[in-house]
C-alpha positions in Angstrom: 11.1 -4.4 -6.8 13.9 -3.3 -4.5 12.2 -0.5 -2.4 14.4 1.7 0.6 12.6 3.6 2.9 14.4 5.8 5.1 12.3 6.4 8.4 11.4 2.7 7.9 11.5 2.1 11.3 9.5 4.8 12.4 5.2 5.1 12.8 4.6 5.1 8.9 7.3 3.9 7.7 7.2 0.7 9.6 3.5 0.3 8.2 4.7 0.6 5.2 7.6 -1.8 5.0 5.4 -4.3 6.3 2.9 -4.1 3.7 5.2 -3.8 0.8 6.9 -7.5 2.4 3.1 -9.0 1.9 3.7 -8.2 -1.7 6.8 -9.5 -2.2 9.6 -6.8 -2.5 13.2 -6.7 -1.6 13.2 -4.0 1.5 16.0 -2.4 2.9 15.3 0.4 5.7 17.9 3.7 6.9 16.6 4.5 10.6 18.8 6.4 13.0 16.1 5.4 15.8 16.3 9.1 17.2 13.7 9.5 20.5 13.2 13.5 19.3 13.2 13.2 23.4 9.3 12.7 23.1 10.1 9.2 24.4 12.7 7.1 26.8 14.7 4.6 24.5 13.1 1.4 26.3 9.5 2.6 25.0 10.7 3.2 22.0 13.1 -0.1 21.3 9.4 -2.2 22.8 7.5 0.0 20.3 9.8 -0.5 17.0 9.8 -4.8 18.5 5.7 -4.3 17.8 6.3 -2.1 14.6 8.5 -5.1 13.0 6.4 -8.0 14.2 5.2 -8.6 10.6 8.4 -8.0 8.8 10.1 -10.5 6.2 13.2 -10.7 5.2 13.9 -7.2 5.6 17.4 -5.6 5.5 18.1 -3.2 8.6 20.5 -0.3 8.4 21.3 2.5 11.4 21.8 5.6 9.8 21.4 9.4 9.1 20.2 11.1 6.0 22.2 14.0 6.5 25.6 11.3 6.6 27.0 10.8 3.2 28.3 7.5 4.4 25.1 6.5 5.9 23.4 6.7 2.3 25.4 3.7 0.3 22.6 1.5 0.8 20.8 3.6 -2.2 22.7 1.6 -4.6 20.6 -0.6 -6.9 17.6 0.5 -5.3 14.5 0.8 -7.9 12.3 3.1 -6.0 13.1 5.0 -2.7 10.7 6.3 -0.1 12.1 9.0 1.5 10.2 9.3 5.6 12.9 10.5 7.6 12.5 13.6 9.2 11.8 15.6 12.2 8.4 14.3 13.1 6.4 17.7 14.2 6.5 21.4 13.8 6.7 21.3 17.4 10.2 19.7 17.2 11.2 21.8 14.7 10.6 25.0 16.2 12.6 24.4 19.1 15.7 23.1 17.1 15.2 24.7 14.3 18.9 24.8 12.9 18.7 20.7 13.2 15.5 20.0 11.9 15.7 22.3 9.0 19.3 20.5 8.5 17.5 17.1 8.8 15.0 17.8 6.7 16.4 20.3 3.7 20.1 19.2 3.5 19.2 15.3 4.2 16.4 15.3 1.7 19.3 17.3 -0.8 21.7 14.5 0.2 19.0 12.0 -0.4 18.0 13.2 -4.3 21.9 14.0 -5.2 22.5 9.7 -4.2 19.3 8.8 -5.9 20.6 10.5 -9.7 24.5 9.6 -8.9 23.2 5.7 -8.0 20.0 5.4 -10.9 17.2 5.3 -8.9 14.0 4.9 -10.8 11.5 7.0 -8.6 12.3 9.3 -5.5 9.2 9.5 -3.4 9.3 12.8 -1.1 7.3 12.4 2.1 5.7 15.7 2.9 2.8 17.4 5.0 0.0 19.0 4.9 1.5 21.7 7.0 3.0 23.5 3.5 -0.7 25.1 2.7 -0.3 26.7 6.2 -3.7 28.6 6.4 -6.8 26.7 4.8 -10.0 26.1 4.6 -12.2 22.9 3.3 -11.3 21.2 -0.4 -7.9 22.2 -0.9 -6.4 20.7 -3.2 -3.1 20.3 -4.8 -2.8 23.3 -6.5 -3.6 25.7 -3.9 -1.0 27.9 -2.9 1.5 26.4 -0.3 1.9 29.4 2.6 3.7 27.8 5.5 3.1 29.5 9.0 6.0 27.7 11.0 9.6 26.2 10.5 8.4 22.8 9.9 6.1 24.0 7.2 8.7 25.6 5.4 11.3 23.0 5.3 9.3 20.4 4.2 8.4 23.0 0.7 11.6 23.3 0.4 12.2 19.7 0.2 9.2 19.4 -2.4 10.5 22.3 -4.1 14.3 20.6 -4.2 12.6 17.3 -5.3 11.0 18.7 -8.2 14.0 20.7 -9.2 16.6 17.3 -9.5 13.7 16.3 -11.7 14.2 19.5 -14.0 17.9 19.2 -14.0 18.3 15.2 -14.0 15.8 13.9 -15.0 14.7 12.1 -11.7 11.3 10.9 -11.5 9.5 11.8 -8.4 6.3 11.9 -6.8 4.9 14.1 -3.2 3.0 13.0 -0.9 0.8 15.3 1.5 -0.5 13.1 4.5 -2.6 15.0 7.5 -2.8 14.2 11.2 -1.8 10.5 10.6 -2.9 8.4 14.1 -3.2 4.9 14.9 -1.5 1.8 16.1 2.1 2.0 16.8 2.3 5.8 17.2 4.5 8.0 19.8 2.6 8.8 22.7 3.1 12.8 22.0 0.9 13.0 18.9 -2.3 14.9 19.8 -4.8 12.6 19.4 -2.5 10.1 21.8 -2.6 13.0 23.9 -6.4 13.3 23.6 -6.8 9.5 24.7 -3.6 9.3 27.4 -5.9 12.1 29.1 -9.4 10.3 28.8 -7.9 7.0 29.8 -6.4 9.0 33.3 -9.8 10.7 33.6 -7.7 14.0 33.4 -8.7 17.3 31.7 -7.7 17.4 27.7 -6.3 20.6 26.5 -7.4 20.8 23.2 -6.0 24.0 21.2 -9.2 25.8 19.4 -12.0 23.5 19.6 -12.9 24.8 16.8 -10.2 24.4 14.3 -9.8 20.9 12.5 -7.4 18.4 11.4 -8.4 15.7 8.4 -6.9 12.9 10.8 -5.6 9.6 8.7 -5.4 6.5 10.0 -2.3 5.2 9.2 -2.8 2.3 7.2 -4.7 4.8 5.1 -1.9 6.6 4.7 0.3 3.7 4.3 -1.6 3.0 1.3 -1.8 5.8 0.1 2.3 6.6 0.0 2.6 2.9 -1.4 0.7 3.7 -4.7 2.8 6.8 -4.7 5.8 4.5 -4.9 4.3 2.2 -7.7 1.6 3.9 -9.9 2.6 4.4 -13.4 0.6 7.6 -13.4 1.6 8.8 -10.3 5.2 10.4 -11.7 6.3 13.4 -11.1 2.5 14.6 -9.4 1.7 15.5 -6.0 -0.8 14.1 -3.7 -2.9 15.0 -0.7 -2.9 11.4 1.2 -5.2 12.0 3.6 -8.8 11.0 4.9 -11.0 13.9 2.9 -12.8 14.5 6.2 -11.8 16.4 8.5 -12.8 16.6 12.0 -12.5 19.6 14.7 -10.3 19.2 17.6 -13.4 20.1 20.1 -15.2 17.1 18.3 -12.5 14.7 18.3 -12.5 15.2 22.1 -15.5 14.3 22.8 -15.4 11.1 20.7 -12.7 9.9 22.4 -14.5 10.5 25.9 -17.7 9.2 24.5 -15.3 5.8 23.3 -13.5 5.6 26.0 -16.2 5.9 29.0 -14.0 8.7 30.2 -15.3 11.5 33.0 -12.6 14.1 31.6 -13.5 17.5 30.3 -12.4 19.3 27.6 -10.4 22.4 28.3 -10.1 24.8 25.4 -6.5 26.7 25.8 -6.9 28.8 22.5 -5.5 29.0 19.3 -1.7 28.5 19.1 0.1 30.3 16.7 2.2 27.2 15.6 -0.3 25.6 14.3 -2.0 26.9 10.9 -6.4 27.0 10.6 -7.1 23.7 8.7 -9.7 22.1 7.4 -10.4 19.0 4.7 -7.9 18.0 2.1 -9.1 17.5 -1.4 -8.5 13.6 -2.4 -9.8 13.6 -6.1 -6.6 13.7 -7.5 -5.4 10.4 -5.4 -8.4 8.6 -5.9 -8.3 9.1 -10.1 -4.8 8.8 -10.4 -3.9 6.2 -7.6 -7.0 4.5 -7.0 -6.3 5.8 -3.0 -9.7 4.7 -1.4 -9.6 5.6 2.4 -11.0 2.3 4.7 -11.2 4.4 7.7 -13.2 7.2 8.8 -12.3 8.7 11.8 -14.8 6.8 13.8 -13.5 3.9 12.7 -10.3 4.9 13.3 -10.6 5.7 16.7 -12.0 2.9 17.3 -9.0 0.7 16.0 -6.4 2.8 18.0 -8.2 2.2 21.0 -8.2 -0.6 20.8 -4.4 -1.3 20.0 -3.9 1.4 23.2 -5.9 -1.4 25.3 -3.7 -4.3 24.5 -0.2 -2.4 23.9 1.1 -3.5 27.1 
């Protein structure tokens, strides 16, 4: 199968590429290997060295989404796995007339190329960040109510994926990860925050104890986004890809001081208004029509990313 993933360089995406080479497909990645200035180019060209390690025979292309010319590597593609984006509503809500451009009109640009070039199966990368406010077991048909920019644009790029399906015909399918972490991510994320902090024995801000996150590790979530790509049953659905436990921010803390032998203490600055009351994602749906069976709980997890943070250097 001849699979692009745009992002494919990136913290999931890279993850991804290498586990679709173990089963034999022809990859070709668009990455425009942006920092988002969250980190210096160095850490980020020694990261993406790490990220590729496993790669084979894997076709590299610089590019921008939002760059007609930058798309022609579409052509002849079977199935395309569309990642790039701005990476957190954080981002986004400082620059929010180029994230919503990189997000809305690059995922447009993306879906026009995939029905002009015959691409079998569009696969729309979203977040769990559309429901806005939630509590525990929603699913996928709960109504998405975004609270911030980032939220918004990524509906609208579910919402313009399932409407070239309506007028072309193009198969698609969404996926909804949530709080992915783990080896090979940015340092700017906040559970790399939370262990940058216990590591230093400094003081981690954690905003709302109280309100959680269903973290993923990302091979979880790798898996999870690869079965959206090649499930028969998976067309045209959508899917929560995401642990189905979620965790509070206060208690994710103090794992990672309990894991990491850390003297640090938690500091609760209050609830940010960026960031919508979550809770646990429903799975069902993934796990009847996907077969998606998380390996990692968050324990686990932690534990993993540890110790990849350990030996990074």
């Amino acid at each position: 199968m001849k699979i692009l993933i745009t992002g494919g360089e990136g913290f999931i995406g890279s993850w991804i590429v290498e586990k679709l080479c173990r089963m034999g497909h022809k990859i070709t990645t668009i990455d425009s290997g942006e920092t988002y200035d969250v980190i210096d180019r160095d850490s980020l060209d020694s990261l993406c060295q790490w990220r590729q390690r496993n790669w084979n025979q894997v076709t590299k292309k610089s590019g921008d989404v939002t760059v007609p010319l930058d798309r022609v590597w579409l052509r002849k593609q079977d199935i395309v796995i569309h990642l790039a984006s701005y990476p957190r509503a954080k981002i986004v809500n400082e620059q929010p007339e180029l994230g919503v451009e990189n997000i809305v009109v690059g995922t447009t640009g993306m879906l026009q190329d995939c029905v002009e070039h015959g691409v079998k199966r569009f696969v729309y990368v979203s977040s769990s960040m559309v429901y806005g406010d939630f509590k525990d077991g929603a699913d996928e048909n709960s109504v998405p109510a975004p609270v911030n920019i980032y939220g918004e644009a990524k509906l609208s790029g579910e919402r313009l994926t399932q409407q070239f399906n309506r007028a072309f015909g193009l198969e698609y399918v969404i996926a909804r990860p949530s709080g992915v972490y783990g080896a090979g991510d940015i340092p700017d994320r906040v559970l790399s925050k939370f262990f940058k902090a216990a590591m230093l024995n400094e003081n981690i801000y954690v905003h709302d104890n109280e309100n959680k996150i269903d973290f993923t590790y990302v091979e979880d979530a790798a898996d999870g986004i690869i079965s959206c790509a090649l499930a028969e049953k998976a067309a045209n659905q959508t899917f929560n890809i995401t642990a189905g436990n979620a965790s509070s921010l206060g208690e994710a803390a103090e794992k990672i001081i309990k894991l990491t032998g850390s003297k640090s203490k938690i500091i609760d600055t209050g609830k940010n208004s960026l960031y919508p009351s979550r809770g646990t994602l429903d799975v069902t749906k993934a796990k009847s029509f996907l077969g998606y069976m998380p390996k990692y709980d968050f324990n686990k997890g932690i534990e993993k990313y540890y110790e990849w943070l350990q030996n990074k250097i």
